[in-house]
Structure formats: structure tokens, C-alpha cells
N, C-alpha and C positions, 0 to 999 in steps of 0.2 A: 571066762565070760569076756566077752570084749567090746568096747561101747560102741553103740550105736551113734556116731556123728560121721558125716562125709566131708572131710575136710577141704576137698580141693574143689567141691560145689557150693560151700560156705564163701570161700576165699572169691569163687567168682561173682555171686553177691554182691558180696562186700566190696567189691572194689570196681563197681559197675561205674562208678562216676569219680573219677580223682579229686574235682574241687565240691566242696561240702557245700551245704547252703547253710544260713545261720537266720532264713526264716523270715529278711529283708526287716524287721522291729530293730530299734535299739537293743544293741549288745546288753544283755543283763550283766553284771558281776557278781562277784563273791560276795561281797558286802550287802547288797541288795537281796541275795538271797539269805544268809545271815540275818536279814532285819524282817524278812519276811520270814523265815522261819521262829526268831524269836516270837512275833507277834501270832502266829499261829500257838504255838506252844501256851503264849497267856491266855489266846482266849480257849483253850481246851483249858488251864488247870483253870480260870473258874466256872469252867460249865461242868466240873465235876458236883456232885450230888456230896450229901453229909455221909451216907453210906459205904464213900468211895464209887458210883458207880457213874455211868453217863447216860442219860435218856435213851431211852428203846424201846419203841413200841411195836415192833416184829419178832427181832431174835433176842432175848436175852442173854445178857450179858456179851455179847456178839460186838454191840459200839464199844462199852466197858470195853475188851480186849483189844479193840482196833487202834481206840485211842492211847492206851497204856503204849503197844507196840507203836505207836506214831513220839510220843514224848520218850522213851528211850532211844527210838532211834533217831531222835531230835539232839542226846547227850544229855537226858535228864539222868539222873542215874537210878541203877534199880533199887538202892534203899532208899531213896529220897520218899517223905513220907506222904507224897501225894498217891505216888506209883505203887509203895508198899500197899496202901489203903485201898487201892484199883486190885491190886496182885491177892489180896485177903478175900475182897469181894466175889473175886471170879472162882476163886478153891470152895465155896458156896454154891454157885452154878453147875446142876447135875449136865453129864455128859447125854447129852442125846439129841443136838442139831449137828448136823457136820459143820456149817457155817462156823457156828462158836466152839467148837471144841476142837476143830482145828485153829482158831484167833486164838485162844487159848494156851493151845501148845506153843505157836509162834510168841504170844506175853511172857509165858512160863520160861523159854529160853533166856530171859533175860539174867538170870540166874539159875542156872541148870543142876548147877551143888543144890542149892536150899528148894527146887522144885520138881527132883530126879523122879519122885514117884509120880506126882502130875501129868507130870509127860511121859510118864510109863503109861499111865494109865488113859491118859489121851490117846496115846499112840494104840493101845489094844481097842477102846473103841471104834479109832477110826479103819484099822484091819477088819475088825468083827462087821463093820457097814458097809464094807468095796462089795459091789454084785459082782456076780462071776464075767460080766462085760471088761472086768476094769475101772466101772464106774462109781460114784457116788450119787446121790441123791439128798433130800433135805432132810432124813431123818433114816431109819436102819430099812427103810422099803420104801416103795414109793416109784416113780418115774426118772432116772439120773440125768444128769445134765452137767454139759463140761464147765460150769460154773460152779457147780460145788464138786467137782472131780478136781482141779485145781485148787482150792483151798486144801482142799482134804490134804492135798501132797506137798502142798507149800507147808505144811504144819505136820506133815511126818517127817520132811524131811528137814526141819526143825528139831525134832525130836531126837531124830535117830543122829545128829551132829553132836547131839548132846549125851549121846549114850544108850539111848531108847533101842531097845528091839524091836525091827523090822523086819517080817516075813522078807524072802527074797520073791516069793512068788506076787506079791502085792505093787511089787515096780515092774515087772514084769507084764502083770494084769493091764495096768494102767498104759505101759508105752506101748502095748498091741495095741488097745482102744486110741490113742491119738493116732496112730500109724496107719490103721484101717479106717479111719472115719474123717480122714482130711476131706474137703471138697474140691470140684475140682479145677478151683479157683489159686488152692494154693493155701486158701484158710480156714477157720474152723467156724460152726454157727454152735447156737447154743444146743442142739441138741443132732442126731444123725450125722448125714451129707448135706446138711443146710449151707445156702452162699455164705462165706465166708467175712465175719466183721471184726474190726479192731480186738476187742475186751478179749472175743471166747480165740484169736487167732494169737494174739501173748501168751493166754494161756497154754493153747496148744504148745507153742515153740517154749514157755519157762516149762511145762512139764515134760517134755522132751527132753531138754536138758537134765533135770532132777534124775528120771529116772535113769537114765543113761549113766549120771555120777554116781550114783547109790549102787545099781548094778555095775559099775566098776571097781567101786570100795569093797563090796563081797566076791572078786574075780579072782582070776588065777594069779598068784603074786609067785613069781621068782625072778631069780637075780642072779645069774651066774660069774662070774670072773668080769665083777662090774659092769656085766649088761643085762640089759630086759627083753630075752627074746622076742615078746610081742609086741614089742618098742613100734611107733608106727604105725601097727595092724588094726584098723579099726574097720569095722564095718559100712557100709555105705547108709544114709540113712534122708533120701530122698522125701521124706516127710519134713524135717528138720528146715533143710535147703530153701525148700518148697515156702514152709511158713515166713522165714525170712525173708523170701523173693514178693511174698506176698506186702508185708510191714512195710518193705522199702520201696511198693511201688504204689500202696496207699496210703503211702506216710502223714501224719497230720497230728496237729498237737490245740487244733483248736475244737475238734470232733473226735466223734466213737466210727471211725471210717467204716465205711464198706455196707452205709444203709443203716446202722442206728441211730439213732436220736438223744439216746439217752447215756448214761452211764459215763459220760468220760472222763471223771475222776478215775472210777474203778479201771478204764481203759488204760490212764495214764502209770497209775499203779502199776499194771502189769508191761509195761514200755518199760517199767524202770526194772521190773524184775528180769526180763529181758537183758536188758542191756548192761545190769550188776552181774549177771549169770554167768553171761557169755563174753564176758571183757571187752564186748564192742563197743568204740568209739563210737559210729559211725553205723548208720541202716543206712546203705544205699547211698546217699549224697546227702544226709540228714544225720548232723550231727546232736544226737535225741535229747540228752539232757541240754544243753544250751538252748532251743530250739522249747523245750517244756520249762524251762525253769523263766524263759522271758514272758511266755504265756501266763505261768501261776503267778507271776512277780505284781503281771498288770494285772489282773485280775483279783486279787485278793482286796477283799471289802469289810474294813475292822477286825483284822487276825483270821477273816474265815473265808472258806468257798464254800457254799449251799449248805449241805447240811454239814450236821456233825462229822457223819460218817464220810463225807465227801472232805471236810476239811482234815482228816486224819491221812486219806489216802494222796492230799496234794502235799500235806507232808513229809510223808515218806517217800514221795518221788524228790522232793526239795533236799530231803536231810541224807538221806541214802546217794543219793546221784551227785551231791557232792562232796562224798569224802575223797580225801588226799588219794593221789594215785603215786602210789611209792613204786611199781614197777611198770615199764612197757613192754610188751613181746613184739621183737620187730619181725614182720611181714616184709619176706621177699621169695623171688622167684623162683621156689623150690620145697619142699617138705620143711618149712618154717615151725609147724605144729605138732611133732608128733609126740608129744607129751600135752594132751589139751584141759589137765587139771592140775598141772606144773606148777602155775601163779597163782591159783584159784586157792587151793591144799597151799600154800605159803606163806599167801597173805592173810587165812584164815589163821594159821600158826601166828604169825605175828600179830593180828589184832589192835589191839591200842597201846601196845607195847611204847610205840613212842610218842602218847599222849591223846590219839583222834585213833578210829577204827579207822583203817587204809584197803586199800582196793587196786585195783590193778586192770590195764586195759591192751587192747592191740595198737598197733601204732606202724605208719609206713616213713619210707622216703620221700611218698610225696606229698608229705606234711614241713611247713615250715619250722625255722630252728623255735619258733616262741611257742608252736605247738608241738613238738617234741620234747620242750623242757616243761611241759606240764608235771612230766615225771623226773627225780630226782636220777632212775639207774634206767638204762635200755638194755633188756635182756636179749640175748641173739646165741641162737642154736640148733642145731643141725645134726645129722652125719655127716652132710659134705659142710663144707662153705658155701656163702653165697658167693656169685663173683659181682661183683658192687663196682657202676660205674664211677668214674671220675667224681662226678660230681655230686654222687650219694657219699662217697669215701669223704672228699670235704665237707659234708653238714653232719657225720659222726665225728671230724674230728673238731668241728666249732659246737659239735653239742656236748665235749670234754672242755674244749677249751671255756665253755662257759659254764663250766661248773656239775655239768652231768658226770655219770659214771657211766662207764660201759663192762656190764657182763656178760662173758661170753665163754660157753659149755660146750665140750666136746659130746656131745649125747651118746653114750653107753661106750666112753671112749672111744670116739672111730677117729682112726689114725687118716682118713681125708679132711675131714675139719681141721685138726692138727696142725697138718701141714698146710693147709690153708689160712688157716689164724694167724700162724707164724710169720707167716710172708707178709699178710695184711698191717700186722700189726708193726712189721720191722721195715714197711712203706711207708704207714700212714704216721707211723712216730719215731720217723728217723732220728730224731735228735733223743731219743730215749732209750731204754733199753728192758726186757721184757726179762724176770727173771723172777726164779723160785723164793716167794715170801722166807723170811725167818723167821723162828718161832715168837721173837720179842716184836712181830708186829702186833698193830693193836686193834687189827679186825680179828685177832685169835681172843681178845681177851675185853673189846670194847659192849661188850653186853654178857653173854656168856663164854666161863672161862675154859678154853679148849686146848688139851694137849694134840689134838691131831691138826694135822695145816690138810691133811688131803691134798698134797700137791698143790694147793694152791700158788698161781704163778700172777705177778700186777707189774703195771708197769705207775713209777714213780713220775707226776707230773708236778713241778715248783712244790707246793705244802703237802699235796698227798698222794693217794695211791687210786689215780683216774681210772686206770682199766685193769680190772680182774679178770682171771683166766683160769677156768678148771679143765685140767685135759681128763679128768674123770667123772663121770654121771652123778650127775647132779638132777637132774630135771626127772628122769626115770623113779628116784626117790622120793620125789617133794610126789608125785602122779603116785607112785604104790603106797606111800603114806607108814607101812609097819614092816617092812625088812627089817629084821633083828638089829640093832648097833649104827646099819648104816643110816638106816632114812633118821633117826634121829641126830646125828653126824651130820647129816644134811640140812635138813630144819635149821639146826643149830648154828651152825657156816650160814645158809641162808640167811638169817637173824643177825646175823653179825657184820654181814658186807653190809646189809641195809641199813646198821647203827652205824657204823664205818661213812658210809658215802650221804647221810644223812648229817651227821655231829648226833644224832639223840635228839633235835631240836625239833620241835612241832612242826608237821609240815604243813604247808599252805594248802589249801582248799580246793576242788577244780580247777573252780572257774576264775580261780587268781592270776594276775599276769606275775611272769617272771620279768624281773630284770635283765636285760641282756648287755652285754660287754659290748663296744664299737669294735666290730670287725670291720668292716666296710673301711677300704684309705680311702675312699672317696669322702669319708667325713672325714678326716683327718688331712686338711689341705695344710700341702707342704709351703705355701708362701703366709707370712704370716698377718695377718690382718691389723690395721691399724688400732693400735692401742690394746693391743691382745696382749698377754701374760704367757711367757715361755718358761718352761718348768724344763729341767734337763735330771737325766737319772748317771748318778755317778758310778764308772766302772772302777771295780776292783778284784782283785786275783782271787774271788770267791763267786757262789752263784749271784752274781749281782742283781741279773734278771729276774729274780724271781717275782712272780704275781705281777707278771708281761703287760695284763692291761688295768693295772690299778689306778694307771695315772689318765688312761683313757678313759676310763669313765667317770673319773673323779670329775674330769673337765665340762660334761654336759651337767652335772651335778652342782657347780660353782656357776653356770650360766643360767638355769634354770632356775635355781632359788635363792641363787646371792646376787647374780644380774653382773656376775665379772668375767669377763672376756676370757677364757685360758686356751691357750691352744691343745690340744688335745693330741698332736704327736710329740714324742718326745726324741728329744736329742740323746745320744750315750757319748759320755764324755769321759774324759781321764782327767783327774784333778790338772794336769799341764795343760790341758790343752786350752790356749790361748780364749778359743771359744764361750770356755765357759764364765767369761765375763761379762757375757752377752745374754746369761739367764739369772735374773735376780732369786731365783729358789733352785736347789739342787738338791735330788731326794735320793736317798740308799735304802737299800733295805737287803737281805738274805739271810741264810739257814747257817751256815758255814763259818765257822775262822778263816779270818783273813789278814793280810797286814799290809799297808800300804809305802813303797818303799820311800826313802829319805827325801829324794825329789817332789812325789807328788804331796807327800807331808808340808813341806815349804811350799808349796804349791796352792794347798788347799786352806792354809794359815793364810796367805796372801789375800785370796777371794771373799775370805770371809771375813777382814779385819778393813777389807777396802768397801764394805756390806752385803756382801753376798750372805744369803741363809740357808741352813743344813738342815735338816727335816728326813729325820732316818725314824724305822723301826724293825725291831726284832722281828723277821718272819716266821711266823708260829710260835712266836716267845723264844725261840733258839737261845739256848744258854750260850751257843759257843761262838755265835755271832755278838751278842750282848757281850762278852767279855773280852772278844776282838776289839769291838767300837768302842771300849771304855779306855781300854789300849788306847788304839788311835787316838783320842780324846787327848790323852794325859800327853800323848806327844806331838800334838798341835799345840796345849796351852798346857805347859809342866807347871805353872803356879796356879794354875786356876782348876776347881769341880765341876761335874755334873753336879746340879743341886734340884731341888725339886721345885716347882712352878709354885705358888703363890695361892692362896686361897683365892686372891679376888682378882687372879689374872683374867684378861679379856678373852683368851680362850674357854675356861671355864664359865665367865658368870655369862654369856652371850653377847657382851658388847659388840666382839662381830660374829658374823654366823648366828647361832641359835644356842638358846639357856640350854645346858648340854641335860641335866636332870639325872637319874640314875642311869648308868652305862650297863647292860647287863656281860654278864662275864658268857662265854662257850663255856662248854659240859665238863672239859677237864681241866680248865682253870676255876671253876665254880666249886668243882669238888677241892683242889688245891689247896683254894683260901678260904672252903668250907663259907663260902658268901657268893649269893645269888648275883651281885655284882656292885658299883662303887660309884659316886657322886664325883669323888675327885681321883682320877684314874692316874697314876702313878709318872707323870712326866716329866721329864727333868731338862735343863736348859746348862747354857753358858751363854754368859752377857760380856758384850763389848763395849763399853763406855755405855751404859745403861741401854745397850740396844740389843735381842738376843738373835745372837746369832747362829746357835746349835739347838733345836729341840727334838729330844730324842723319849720314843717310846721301849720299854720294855716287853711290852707287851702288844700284840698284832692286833694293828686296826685294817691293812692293806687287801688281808685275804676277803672284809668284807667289799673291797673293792672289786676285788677280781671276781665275787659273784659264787665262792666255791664253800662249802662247809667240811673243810677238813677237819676231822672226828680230831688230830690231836695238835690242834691248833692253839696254844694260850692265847687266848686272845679275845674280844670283844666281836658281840652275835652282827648279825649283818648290819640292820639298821642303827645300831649305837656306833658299831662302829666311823659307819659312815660319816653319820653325825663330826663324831669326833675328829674325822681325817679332814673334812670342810672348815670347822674352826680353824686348826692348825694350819691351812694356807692360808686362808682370807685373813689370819693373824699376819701370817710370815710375807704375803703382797700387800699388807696395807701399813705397817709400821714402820 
């Protein structure tokens, strides 16, 4: 069986217009949503009943379910004993609305172990009620109508994720009936060939999608000598296209478009199942969730919108539409898709594995670098290559250099990708070099512990491993979901590049901004400004460079909150060179042992005892750099230690900079010292006539500079660390 999407009719959709629109309101953010979702959530838990139940005076137990499904997918969790008490109520509710006993199956998933029969038993009802149309209707007869023909299949196909038996013929039934009953506008009406409106035309296109996934889960699965012969082969599916072309050309997030009046909660609801289903960004020039979540933001009036059941469904669009996007599929000029349940089937695998449910989306070149780092890895894969111009090629390698990962899959091994990669990547990262993992890295063993590497091949950037590379199928796997050994081989590696290029640490939300690193020399003016602060980074016969733009963004970081001038390019200097008396701070930092020869030793005892300061740390906590610079230490000042900083030094207590408070530690130094992290974080000095002239860390605060979460970095999380690399100048330029 082979699924019903047309992918190059999609893609031209999709990409009808290059700049988005964002709806001309004030930008909402992640926080705003956040508070608006908290206050939805309180006012649903007290308009719960003593019962456990919510007011209904149509379908029973139908809000009950709606609301339960709104406060989990809010992050209420499913024992919590408001939800339990909602979950007990509704195993009381006999099965015989489609309405509720498909909300039902959808609550019941929130626990699919402790409510397998539920939704067994959900699921056989709601087979037993499809008419032989495809259809559903409000009860086992009756008149059908694609408003309860989408529940119904939003709630089997709940079911059957969760283990439920599903006829094959019952998704089948269903994707005739949207396929033959589109209008011919493009969208769907509630009932026949009616013009087409908002609610019943989401519908249409989320049950398109469903059925299309579920009749691909029971398809023909093999695999031979690492390929999937129907790799690619999808059927065209002009109905799909159609619904799309329709959404993105009546798009609107303050109405039920296309001539309703009414419903546009439920309409919004179904925009988000839309746009969660199909990993799209973007309808058209409308990018949906931003665009509905500024709509519900303003709109909400004491935790609610209208009714109950309307404030359940602007929750789900709110809590749903902003989870973390842990992966992007990049879109370009070519068969970009031919695995189109790759990310879907991987991130469903991963789940909340690293603390939030995650979700995944498309993503082009011509989206900016701050909306391309929405996601942490950009996925890119083919048979051939793309061939990527200049200046796509440059905002991949600033969306590594700021911290992103780049994976990229030969799909069913084809040796044109291959040799396409290769080239790409021995262009775009000439000063690196591309090469077969070992087994003691620690994407083999950074979540699950794997003796197979599958060839996997990354290239090393300063603290980690920025771009991964499988010249074996990978994507064909995660898409057939149960090949004996390999697909969970794959899952597996999947899950672990993502803890890898992640650190393990929560990810940030949509509609968070990232930080980005100053690329631009046009910020970086090479004449220096009157009364500005020059900071120079000390060369030594080890990676010196490493974590390139630490000091670059330190700099907007010291002007924005401390209000102190720093220049923000920096000088590289050799302890001799005369120069560097000209920067009152001098910072080092690398991975590496190093040793600096007899000259620049005298050299750099000079600068620092005439009051220059030294301001080093271990990059990634490096042992062998740490036992280098302790070296060097002892043979700059042979009578004098590193010693440790002082409870009530002014870096610690905030006299300058900010009260530093708990630092938290990264994931494998957390585990290390068995401590979530530390108040007084392990710094040690050397003082020159009571003035200190050496402060040195053992542990990385730098990689929070450079904006990157290297999985095995000792060191302190982004924002502590920060914190703490501010103190430490504003100490070392004002003392």
C-alpha cells in the first residue's frame, strides 16, 4: 500500500509566497503563551464538578473528555488527581455518541498501559458506526457529516498508536469519502459537495493525513541491502493539495473562513491538527501558530474563551502548537521528502524523553538564521544532493556555527548524495575534517547504550560533534517503523544524536527567541571607540581558538546589562607580542595540552605583574588543558598557587555584575558530582600584591557563550553560565 500524499503539489503550496506574514499585532511570545495557558488550565481545574466531571448539557461526558485532553496536553500529568478523577468519570460514560467516544479514546491515550481495554473498546465501537460511505454520524445511524467523521478518526487514530486494532478497510472507507466529496473550491462543507469553510476543510486535510499514515503503518514493509524499494513512490493525491491551496488562500485566525459565523475555536483546533500533522511551518504566507496564538493571547478573558468547550479547544491549539521543535526537514529544490513520516514516527519515539513532548517541522533557506535556530538539528536528505547556492551554503554554516547541528542521510544509501555530502561538507568546513565516529563517542552511549555506530560519520567543531552524517538509511527506518533489528537501530541512533546535539536539557518552546552569536563584522568595528574595553585572546600551540565567538557575545552582553563599553572584536596575540599591553584583560581557554615556551613564560609573568589579568577556562572541563594551565601556572609564579576564591569575593556575592545564586551544572557534570549544580562554583586565582591577577575556571562557562550545548561539556548550562563569565570581566576591568 502506498500513501496517498503528492508531494511536489504540497511543496508548491507551501511555498507560494517566501516572506510569512505574522498577522501585522504585536509579536506574541512564549511567555505570554505560557501565562496564557497556565490561566486557561486554572480556570478549567475549578470548573471541574465533585464528580470529576465538566458541565454538558448536549453530549455527555463529551466536555468532561475534551477538557481532560486540553489539561494534559497543557503538561498536567495523567495521574494527577484532578485528571484521574476526569479519567474515572468518563470509564462510566456508555459508548454510543461518536462525539464522545471518540474524546474519550483521545483522554484514554493519556495512558494507553492502564486504559488498553478503553480504547480497545472505543476503537470497536467506533468501526461498528463508519456507514459503508466512510462516514460517521452522531450516533450508530442517523444522517453522517464530516464533523463527526473527523472525530471519529482523530480518536481511532489515537487508539490504534496506542495499540488498538484497526480494520484496514475503515481508513480506507474514510479517505475515499474526503477524496470524492471535496468541493469545488478546494474545501470541504459539513455535509456533500457544499462550498467549502474553515472547521469541515481542516478537517478534510487532518483526515487525509491520518488515513494516509495508518494505511501506510499496515503497507508493504521491506528492506533490502539497506533500501526500501518504494522509497519515494507515493501516489498523487490531489484532494490533499487542493485542501491546502484552499487554508492558505482563506487563511484567517480571527474567523471560521469561507462563510461561517460560528465555531472558530473548533476551526482553530483543527488549523493546529493541521499544522502538528503535516510538520508545516507555514499555510501559504501564514505562519499559523504565531499568527493564532497572538489572536488567543488577546482574546482570553479570565483563563477562558466562551464556552467551556471553546476554552478547551484554544488550549490545545495554545499547548499543542507550542512544543519544542527538536527537528527541521530542510526543503529544497529536489525530492527533499521522500520519506514523509521520517520525523513524524521519531519524534513520536522520542516523546518527552527530554523533559517537554517535542514535535518537528519543515523548514527552507529562505527563512532567516533566528528562524532556522527555532530548532536545535536540521535534518537534510535525499538520493542526490541538493546543489545549494553560495549563500544558502553560508546560513547552514552560521546555523552550526551558532550552535545548531546538521544531519544529513544518504536515503537508502545512494551513492549520489554520498558523493555530494562529501564535497559539501569538505567546502563548507574546510578547516575540519569529516570522519568515521569511534565507538567511545558519546552519541553511542549519551541516552541509549549502543554497540552498533551504523557507520556513523560527524565532523568535530571546538566542543562537539556539529554535523552528523549517515551514508546509511536512516529516514526509510524511522518511515517503516518495524524492520526486524534495524528500525529499532535507528529509533535508537535517532534518540541519541538528538540527546547528543541537545545536552539532555529542556528545550525551549516555539515561540522562544534564540540567542544568536555576532556574525556580522559590521558589529564588530575594528577602530576602537572612546573609552571602550579591549579584551585580547591569548595564542598558544594548542586549540586556542576554541568557542570563536565567546568573547563576541560576551561584549553586547557587558553593554546591555552592565552599561560597559567592550569591544567585541578581538585581537590574538602571543604572550611577546609587545601588543598585548595594550589590552588590560587577556583570556585563554582550549581542549588540548599545551605548553608555552621559556620566552612567552617571561613574557606573560611581565604583563601580568605590570597589571594585566588572565581570565582562562577549561573548554569542556578538558582535563588535559586544566593540567597544561596548572603547569604553566606553577612556571610563571614557582612560589606561589592557584588557590580558591573567597566566599565573599565580589564576584560571587554580586558587588559587580549580579548575586550569582545557584549555578546549575550540564547533564554530565550533574551526574559527575551527583549535584544539580553549586552556589560557589570552584574558581581559583593568583594575587599580585593583593591585586588578582590570574582567574582561572575549571570548569566551562565559555560554550555558554558561544551559544552551543555540547552533550559532553563539564560545565555550567547556558544562562548560569553566562551569568558567571560577566562577573568575572566586570571583576577583572574594574579592579
Amino acid at each position: 500500500m502506498r500513501l496517498t500524499v503528492n508531494k511536489l503539489l504540497i511543496v508548491a503550496v507551501l511555498l507560494a509566497g517566501a516572506l510569512v506574514s505574522r498577522g501585522g499585532a504585536a509579536e506574541v511570545t512564549s511567555e505570554d503563551v505560557r501565562q496564557a495557558v497556565n490561566r486557561a488550565v486554572a480556570y478549567l481545574k475549578q470548573a471541574q464538578g465533585a464528580n470529576g466531571t465538566w458541565r454538558d448539557n448536549r453530549h455527555q461526558g463529551g466536555v468532561t473528555a475534551l477538557c481532560v485532553l486540553g489539561l494534559v496536553n497543557a503538561g498536567v500529568p495523567a495521574d494527577d488527581p484532578l485528571v484521574l478523577r476526569g479519567l474515572q468519570a468518563l470509564r462510566k460514560v456508555r459508548n454510543s455518541k461518536t462525539y464522545v467516544v471518540s474524546l474519550k479514546a483521545q483522554a484514554f491515550a493519556a495512558d494507553p498501559e492502564k486504559y488498553a481495554r478503553e480504547l480497545q473498546a472505543a476503537a470497536n465501537w467506533l468501526c461498528l458506526a463508519q456507514q459503508r460511505n466512510g462516514m460517521w454520524s452522531y450516533t450508530t445511524s442517523g444522517t453522517p457529516d464530516n464533523s463527526n467523521t473527523q472525530f471519529a478518526l482523530l480518536g481511532l487514530h489515537e487508539a490504534a498508536k496506542a495499540g488498538a486494532n484497526v480494520p484496514k478497510q475503515v481508513w480506507e472507507r474514510a479517505k475515499s469519502h474526503f477524496e470524492n466529496t471535496q468541493s469545488g473550491d478546494g474545501g470541504w462543507g459539513y455535509r456533500g459537495r457544499s462550498r467549502g469553510y474553515g472547521s469541515m476543510t481542516t478537517a478534510g486535510v487532518a483526515s487525509l493525513y491520518i488515513c494516509g499514515q495508518r494505511l501506510h503503518v499496515g503497507g508493504r514493509k521491506i528492506f533490502i541491502n539497506g533500501a526500501y524499494p518504494d522509497c519515494g513512490k507515493y501516489k498523487q493525491n490531489e484532494a490533499l493539495a487542493g485542501g491546502l491551496n484552499w487554508l492558505a488562500k482563506n487563511f484567517s485566525v480571527s474567523r471560521n473562513p469561507g462563510g461561517a459565523s460560528t465555531w472558530l475555536y473548533y476551526y482553530l483546533y483543527g488549523l493546529e491538527r493541521v499544522g502538528m500533522i503535516s510538520g508545516l511551518r507555514n499555510l501559504g504566507r501564514h505562519d499559523w501558530y504565531r499568527e493564532g496564538a497572538t489572536r488567543l493571547v488577546a482574546t482570553q478573558r479570565g483563563g477562558q474563551w466562551g464556552q467551556l468547550y471553546d476554552t478547551a479547544f484554544a488550549l490545545l491549539f495554545l499547548a499543542k502548537g507550542n512544543r519544542p521543535v527538536l527537528f527541521q526537514k530542510l526543503k529544497w529544490n529536489g525530492r527533499w521528502n521522500r520519506n514523509i513520516h521520517d520525523l513524524e514516527n521519531l519524534t513520536a519515539f522520542i516523546d518527552d524523553k527530554f523533559g517537554k513532548k517535542v514535535t518537528w517541522q519543515t523548514a527552507s533557506l529562505e527563512l532567516s538564521l533566528q528562524e532556522l535556530r527555532v530548532s536545535p538539528i536540521m535534518f537534510i536528505t535525499g538520493h542526490e544532493f541538493p546543489r545549494f547556492a553560495d549563500a544558502q551554503k553560508e546560513l547552514l554554516r552560521r546555523y552550526v556555527d551558532s550552535g545548531g547541528t546538521l544531519l544529513a542521510e544518504a536515503c537508502c544509501g545512494a551513492k549520489e548524495f554520498d558523493k555530494g555530502f562529501r564535497l559539501f561538507a569538505k567546502d563548507l568546513f574546510r578547516e575540519y575534517r569529516l570522519k568515521v565516529l569511534p565507538e567511545h563517542h558519546p552519541v553511542f552511549k549519551c541516552y541509549f547504550r549502543m554497540k552498533e555506530r551504523y557507520g556513523l560519520e560527524g565532523i568535530d567543531i571546538g566542543c562537539r560533534t556539529g554535523v552528523f552524517y549517515s551514508p546509511n538509511a536512516l529516514s526509510c527506518l524511522w518511515e517503516l517503523q518495524t524492520i526486524e533489528k534495524y528500525s529499532d537501530l535507528a529509533f535508537r541512533l535517532g534518540t541519541n544524536i538528538a540527546a547528543y546535539a541537545t545536552g539532555k536539557q529542556q528545550l525551549q518552546d516555539k515561540l522562544d527567541e534564540v540567542e544568536l552569536p555576532v556574525f556580522d563584522k559590521a558589529a564588530q568595528p575594528f577602530e576602537v571607540p572612546r573609552g571602550a574595553v579591549r579584551i585580547a585572546r591569548l595564542i598558544h600551540d594548542g586549540d586556542y581558538n576554541s568557542d570563536p565567538h565567546a568573547m563576541v557575545n560576551l561584549a553586547p552582553m557587558l553593554r546591555d546589562k552592565a552599561k560597559v563599553d567592550v569591544v567585541a572584536r578581538q585581537r590574538h596575540l602571543r604572550a611577546t607580542d609587545q601588543k598585548l599591553f595594550e589590552y588590560p584583560v587577556v583570556f585563554m581557554t582550549g581542549h588540548f595540552s599545551f605548553e608555552l615556551p621559556d620566552k612567552e613564560i617571561a613574557a606573560l609573568r611581565l604583563y601580568l605583574e605590570r597589571g594585566g589579568v588572565l581570565i582562562a577556562d577549561a573548554c569542556c572541563g578538558r582535563k588535559a588543558f586544566d593540567k597544561s594551565f596548572r603547569a604553566m601556572v606553577a612556571a610563571l609564579f614557582p612560589k606561589k598557587k592557584l588557590t580558591a576564591l573567597a566566599d565573599d569575593h565580589p564576584i560571587y556575592t554580586g558587588t559587580v555584575g549580579q548575586k550569582l545564586g545557584e549555578l546549575r551544572y550540564r547533564r554530565i557534570l550533574a551526574d559527575e558530582l551527583k549535584s544539580r549544580g553549586t552556589t560557589r562554583p570552584p574558581l581559583e586565582v593568583i594575587t599580585i600584591k593583593d591585586r588578582t591577577a590570574i582567574i582561572y575556571s575549571k570548569y566551562d562557562w565559555s560554550c555558554a557563550l558561544e551559544g552551543d550545548r555540547p552533550y559532553s561539556c563539564r560545565g555550567y548550562c547556558d544562562k548560569d553560565g553566562k551569568n558567571l563569565a560577566m562577573n568575572i570581566f566586570l571583576y577583572a576591568i574594574s579592579y
